[in-house]
Short mmCIF file of the C-alpha atoms (twelve columns), coordinates in Angstrom:
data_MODEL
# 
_entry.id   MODEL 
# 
loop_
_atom_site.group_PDB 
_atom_site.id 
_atom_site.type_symbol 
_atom_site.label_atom_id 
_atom_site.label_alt_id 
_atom_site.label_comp_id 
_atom_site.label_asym_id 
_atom_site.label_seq_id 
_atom_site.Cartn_x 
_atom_site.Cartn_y 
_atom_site.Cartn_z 
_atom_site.pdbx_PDB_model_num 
ATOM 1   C CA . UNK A 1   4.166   -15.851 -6.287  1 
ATOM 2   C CA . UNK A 2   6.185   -16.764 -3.491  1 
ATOM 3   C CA . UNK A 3   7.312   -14.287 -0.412  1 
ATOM 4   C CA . UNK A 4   9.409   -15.165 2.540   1 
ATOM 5   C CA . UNK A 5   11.116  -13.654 5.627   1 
ATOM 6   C CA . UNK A 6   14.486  -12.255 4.608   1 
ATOM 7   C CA . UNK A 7   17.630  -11.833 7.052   1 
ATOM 8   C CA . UNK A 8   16.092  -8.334  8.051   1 
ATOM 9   C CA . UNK A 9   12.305  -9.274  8.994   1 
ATOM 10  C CA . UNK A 10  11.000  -8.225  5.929   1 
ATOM 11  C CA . UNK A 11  9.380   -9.888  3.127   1 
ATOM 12  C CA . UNK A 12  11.266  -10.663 -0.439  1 
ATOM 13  C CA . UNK A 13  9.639   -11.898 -3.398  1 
ATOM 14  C CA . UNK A 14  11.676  -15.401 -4.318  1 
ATOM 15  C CA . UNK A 15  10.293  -14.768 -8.147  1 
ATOM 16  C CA . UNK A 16  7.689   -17.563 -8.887  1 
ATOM 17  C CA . UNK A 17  4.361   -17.942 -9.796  1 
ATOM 18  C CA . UNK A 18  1.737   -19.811 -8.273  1 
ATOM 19  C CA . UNK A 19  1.285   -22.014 -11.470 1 
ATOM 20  C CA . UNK A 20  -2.500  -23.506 -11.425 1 
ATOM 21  C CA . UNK A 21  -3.497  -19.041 -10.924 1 
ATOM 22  C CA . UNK A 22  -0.921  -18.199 -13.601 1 
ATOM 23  C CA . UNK A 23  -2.336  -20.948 -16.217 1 
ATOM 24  C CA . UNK A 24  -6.296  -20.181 -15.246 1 
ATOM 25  C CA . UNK A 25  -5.397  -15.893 -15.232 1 
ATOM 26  C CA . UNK A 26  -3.942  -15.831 -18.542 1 
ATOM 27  C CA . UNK A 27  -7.151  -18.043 -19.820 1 
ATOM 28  C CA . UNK A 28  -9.243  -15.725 -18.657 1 
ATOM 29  C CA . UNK A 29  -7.288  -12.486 -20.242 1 
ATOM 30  C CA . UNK A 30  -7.441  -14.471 -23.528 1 
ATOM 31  C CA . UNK A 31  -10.862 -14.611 -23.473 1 
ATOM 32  C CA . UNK A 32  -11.304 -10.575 -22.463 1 
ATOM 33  C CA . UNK A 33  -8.492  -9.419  -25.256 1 
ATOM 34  C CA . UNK A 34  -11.253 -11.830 -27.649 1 
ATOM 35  C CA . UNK A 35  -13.977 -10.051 -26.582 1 
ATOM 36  C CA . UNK A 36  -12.376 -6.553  -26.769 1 
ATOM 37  C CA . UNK A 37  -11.855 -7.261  -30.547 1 
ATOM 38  C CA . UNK A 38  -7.972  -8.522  -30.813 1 
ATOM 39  C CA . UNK A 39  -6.197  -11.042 -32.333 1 
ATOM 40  C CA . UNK A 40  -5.057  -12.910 -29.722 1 
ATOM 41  C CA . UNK A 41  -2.764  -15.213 -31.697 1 
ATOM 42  C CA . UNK A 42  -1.056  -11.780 -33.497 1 
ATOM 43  C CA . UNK A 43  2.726   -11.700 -32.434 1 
ATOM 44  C CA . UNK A 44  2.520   -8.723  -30.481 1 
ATOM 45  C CA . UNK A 45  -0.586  -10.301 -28.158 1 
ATOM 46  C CA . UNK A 46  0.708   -13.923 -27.855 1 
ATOM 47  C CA . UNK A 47  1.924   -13.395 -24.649 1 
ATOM 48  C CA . UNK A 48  0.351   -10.689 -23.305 1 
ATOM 49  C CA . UNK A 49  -2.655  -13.169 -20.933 1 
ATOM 50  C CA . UNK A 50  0.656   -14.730 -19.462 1 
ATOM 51  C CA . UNK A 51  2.183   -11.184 -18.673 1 
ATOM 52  C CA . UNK A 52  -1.284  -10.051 -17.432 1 
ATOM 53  C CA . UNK A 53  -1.281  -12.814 -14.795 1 
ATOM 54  C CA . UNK A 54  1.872   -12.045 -13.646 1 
ATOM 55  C CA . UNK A 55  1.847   -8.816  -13.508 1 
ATOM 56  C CA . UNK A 56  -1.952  -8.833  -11.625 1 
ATOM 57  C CA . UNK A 57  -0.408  -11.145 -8.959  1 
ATOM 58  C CA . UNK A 58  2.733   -9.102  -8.346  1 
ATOM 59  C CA . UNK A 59  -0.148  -5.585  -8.254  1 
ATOM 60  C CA . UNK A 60  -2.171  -8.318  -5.615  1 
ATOM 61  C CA . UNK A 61  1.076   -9.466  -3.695  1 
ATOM 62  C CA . UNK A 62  -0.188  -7.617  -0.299  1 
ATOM 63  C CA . UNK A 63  -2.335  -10.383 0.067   1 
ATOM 64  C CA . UNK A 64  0.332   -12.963 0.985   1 
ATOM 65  C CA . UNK A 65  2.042   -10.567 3.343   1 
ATOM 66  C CA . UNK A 66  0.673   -10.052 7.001   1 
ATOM 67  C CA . UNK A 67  1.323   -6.375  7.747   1 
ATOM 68  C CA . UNK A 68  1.552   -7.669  11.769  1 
ATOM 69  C CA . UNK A 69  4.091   -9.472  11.742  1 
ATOM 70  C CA . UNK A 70  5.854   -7.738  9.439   1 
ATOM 71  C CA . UNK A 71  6.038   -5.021  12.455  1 
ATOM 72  C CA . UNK A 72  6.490   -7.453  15.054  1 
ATOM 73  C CA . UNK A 73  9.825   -8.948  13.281  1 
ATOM 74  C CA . UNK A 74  11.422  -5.480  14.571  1 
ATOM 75  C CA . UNK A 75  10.129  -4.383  17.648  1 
ATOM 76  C CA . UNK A 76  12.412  -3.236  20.002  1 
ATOM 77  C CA . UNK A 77  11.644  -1.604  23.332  1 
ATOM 78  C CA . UNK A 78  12.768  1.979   24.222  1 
ATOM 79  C CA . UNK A 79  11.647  4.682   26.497  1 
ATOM 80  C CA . UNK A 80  11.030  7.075   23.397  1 
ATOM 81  C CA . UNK A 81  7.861   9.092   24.001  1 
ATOM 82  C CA . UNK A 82  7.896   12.041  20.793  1 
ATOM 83  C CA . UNK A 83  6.597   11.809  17.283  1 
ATOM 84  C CA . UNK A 84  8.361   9.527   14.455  1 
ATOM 85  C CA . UNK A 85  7.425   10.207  11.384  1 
ATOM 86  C CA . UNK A 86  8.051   8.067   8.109   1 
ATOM 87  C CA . UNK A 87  6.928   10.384  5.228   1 
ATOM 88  C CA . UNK A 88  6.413   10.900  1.387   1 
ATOM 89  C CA . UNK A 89  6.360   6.870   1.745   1 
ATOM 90  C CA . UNK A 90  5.451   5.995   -2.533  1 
ATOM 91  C CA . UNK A 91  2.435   3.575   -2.577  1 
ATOM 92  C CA . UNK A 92  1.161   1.948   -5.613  1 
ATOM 93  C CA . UNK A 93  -2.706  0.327   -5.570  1 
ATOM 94  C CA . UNK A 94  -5.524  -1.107  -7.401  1 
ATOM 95  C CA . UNK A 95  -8.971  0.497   -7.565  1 
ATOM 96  C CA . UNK A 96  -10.909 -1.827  -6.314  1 
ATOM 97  C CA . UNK A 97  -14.213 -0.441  -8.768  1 
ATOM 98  C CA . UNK A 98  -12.690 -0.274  -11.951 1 
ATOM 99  C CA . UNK A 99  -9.291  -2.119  -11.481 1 
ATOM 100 C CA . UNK A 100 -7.314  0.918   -12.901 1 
ATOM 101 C CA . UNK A 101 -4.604  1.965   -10.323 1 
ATOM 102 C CA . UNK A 102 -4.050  5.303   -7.796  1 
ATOM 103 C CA . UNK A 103 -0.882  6.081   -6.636  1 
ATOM 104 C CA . UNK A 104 0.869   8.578   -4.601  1 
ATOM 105 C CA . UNK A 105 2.433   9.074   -1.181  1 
ATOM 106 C CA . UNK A 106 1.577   7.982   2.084   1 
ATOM 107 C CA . UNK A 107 2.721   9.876   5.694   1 
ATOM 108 C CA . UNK A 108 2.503   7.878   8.786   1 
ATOM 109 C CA . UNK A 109 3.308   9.223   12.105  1 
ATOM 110 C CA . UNK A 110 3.309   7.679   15.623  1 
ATOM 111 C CA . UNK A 111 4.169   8.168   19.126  1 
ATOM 112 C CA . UNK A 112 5.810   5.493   20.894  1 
ATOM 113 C CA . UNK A 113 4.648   3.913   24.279  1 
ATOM 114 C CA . UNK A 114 7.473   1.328   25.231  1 
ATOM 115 C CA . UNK A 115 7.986   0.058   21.764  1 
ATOM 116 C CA . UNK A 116 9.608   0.787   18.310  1 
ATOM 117 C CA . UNK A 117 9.704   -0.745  14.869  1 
ATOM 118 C CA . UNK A 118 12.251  -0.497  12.338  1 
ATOM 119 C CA . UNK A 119 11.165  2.272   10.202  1 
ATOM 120 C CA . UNK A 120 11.375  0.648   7.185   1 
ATOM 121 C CA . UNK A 121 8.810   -1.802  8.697   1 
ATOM 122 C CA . UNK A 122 6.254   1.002   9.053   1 
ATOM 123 C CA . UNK A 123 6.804   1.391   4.853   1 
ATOM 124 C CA . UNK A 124 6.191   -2.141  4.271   1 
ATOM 125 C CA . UNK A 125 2.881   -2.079  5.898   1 
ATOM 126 C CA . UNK A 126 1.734   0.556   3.410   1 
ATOM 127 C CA . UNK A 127 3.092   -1.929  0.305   1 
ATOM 128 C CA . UNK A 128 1.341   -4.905  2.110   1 
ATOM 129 C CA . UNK A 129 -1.916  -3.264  2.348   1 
ATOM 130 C CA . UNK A 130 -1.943  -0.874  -0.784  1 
ATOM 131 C CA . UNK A 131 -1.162  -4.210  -2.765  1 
ATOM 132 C CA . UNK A 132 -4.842  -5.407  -2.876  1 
ATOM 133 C CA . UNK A 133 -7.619  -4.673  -4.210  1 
ATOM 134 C CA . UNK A 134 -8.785  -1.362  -2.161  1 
ATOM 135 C CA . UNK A 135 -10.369 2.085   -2.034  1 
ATOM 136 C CA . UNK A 136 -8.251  5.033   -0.215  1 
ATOM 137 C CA . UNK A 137 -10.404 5.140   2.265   1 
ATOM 138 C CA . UNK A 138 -9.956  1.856   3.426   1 
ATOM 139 C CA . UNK A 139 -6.313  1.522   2.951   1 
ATOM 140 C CA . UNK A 140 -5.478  4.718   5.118   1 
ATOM 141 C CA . UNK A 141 -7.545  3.173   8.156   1 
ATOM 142 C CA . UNK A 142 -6.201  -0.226  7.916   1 
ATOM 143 C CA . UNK A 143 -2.511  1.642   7.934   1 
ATOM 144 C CA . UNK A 144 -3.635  3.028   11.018  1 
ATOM 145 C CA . UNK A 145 -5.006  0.313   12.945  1 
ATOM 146 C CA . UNK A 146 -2.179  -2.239  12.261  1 
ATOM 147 C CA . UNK A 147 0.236   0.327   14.226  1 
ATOM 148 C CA . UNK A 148 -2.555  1.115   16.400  1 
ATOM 149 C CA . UNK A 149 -3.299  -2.712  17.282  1 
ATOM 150 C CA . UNK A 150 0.257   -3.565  16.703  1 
ATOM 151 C CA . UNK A 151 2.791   -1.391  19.103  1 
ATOM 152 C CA . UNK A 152 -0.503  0.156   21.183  1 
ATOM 153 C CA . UNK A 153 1.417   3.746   20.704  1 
ATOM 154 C CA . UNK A 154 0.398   6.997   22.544  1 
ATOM 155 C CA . UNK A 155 -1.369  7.908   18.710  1 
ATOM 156 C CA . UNK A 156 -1.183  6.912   15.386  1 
ATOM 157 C CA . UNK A 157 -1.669  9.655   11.911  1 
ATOM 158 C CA . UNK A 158 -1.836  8.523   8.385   1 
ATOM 159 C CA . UNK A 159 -2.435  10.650  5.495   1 
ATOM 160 C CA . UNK A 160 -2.494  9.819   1.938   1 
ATOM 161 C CA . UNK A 161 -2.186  11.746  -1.084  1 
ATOM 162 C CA . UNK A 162 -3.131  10.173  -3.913  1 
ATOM 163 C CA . UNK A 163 -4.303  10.225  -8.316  1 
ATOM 164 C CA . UNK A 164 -6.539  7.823   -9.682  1 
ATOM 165 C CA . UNK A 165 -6.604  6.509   -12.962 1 
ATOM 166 C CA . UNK A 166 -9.981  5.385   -13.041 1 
ATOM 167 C CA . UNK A 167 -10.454 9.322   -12.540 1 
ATOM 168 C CA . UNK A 168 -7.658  10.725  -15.127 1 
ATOM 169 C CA . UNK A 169 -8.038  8.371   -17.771 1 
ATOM 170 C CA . UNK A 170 -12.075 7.821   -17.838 1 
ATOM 171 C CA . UNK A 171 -15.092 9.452   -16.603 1 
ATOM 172 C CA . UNK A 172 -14.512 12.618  -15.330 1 
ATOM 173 C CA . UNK A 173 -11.142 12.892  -16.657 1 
ATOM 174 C CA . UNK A 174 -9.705  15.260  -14.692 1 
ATOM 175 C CA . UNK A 175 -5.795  14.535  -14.760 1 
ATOM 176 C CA . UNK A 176 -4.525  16.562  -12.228 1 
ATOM 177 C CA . UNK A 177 -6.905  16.025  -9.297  1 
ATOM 178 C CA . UNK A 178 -5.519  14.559  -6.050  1 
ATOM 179 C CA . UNK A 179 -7.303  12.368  -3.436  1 
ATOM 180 C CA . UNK A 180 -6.271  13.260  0.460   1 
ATOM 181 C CA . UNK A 181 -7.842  10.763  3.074   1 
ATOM 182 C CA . UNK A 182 -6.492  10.805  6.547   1 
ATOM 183 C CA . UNK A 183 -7.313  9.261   9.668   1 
ATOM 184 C CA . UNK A 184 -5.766  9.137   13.534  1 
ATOM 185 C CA . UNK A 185 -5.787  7.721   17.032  1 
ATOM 186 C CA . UNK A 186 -5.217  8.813   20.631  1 
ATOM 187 C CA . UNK A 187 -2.742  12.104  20.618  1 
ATOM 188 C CA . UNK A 188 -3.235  12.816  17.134  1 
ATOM 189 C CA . UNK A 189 -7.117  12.697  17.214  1 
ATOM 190 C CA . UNK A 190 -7.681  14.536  20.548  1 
ATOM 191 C CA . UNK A 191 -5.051  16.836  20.715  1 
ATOM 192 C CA . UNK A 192 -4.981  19.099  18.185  1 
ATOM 193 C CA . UNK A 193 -1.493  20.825  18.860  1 
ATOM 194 C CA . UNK A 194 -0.056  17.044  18.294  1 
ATOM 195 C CA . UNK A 195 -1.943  17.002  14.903  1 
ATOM 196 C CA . UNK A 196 -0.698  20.251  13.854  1 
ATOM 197 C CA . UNK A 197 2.988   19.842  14.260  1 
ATOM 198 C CA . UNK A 198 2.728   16.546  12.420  1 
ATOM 199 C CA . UNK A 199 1.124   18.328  9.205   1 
ATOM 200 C CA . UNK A 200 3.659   20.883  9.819   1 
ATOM 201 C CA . UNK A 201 6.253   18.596  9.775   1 
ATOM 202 C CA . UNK A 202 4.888   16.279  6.369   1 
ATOM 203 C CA . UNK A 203 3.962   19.524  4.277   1 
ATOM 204 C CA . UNK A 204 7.611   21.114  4.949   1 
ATOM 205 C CA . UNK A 205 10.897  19.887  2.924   1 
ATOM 206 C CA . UNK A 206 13.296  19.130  5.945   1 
ATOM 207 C CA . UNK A 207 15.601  17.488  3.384   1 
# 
């Protein structure tokens, strides 16, 4: 698949395939659909290992995107020293242990030091990173040290909230258990009156 800079900074999704991982994908799904006891020539599976590829690069796409400069195509300076907080941000991801998703809803706070980003650019660092193969964990402290590293703010807070399929639909199978990680820098981490009005301000409905 194919991504490039649009007129905003961000990234857009021109709508191709990378043929030579298309053709060798859908090979390979052929061969699992065999061995999971299908027909794989039966109308309704014919073109299901093609669909699979595509579909398993678009899930993977957050590997062509470089969450960096996706922030530092919008930085802007301003003397803007208080919390901004981009919340109830939808992420969609890929289990990284059983390849079943987990989605849910990121909140990302930070407090400038000199610099800004477009806010939408703070959302597509959660798509860029949550599309890849990951574990919650992992994906909430990356969020947090490509701000950190990135605009060198005053703090940085990310929380996720998040279901897993590979919890819901096998093993335990409890469907309606949620996931919370959360992780934070500078104000946020050692100043606990900072951290408090930002859960305040992500666990009340302000619109």
């Amino acid at each position: 698949m194919d991504f490039s800079l649009n007129g905003d900074g961000g990234y857009s999704k021109t709508g191709s395939y990378d043929d030579a991982t298309t053709k060798n994908l859908s090979s390979h799904y052929s061969h699992i659909i065999e061995l999971l006891g299908e027909d794989i020539n039966r109308e309704g599976l014919e073109k299901t290992p093609l669909r699979v590829a595509k579909a398993m690069q678009f899930l993977t796409q957050g590997y062509q995107m470089n969450p960096e400069e996706i922030i530092k195509s919008a930085m802007f300076k301003e003397d803007y020293r208080q919390m901004v907080v981009v919340k109830d941000i939808e992420l969609y991801s890929m289990c990284e242990h059983h390849m079943l998703p987990f989605f849910g809803k990121a909140h990302v706070a930070y407090i400038p030091k000199g610099h800004i980003t477009g806010l939408s650019k703070i959302a597509r660092v959660v798509e860029a990173f949550a599309r890849r193969m990951q574990v919650q964990e992992r994906l909430t402290t990356q969020i947090k040290e490509c701000i950190q590293s990135t605009l060198n703010p005053l703090g940085v807070a990310v929380v996720i909230e998040a279901q897993h399929m590979c919890m819901q639909m096998r093993g335990v199978q409890k469907q309606h258990s949620v996931t919370t990680t959360s992780d934070f820098t500078g104000a946020f981490l050692n100043q606990p009156a900072t951290r408090a009005e930002f859960f305040n301000i992500i666990s009340n409905k302000l619109h």
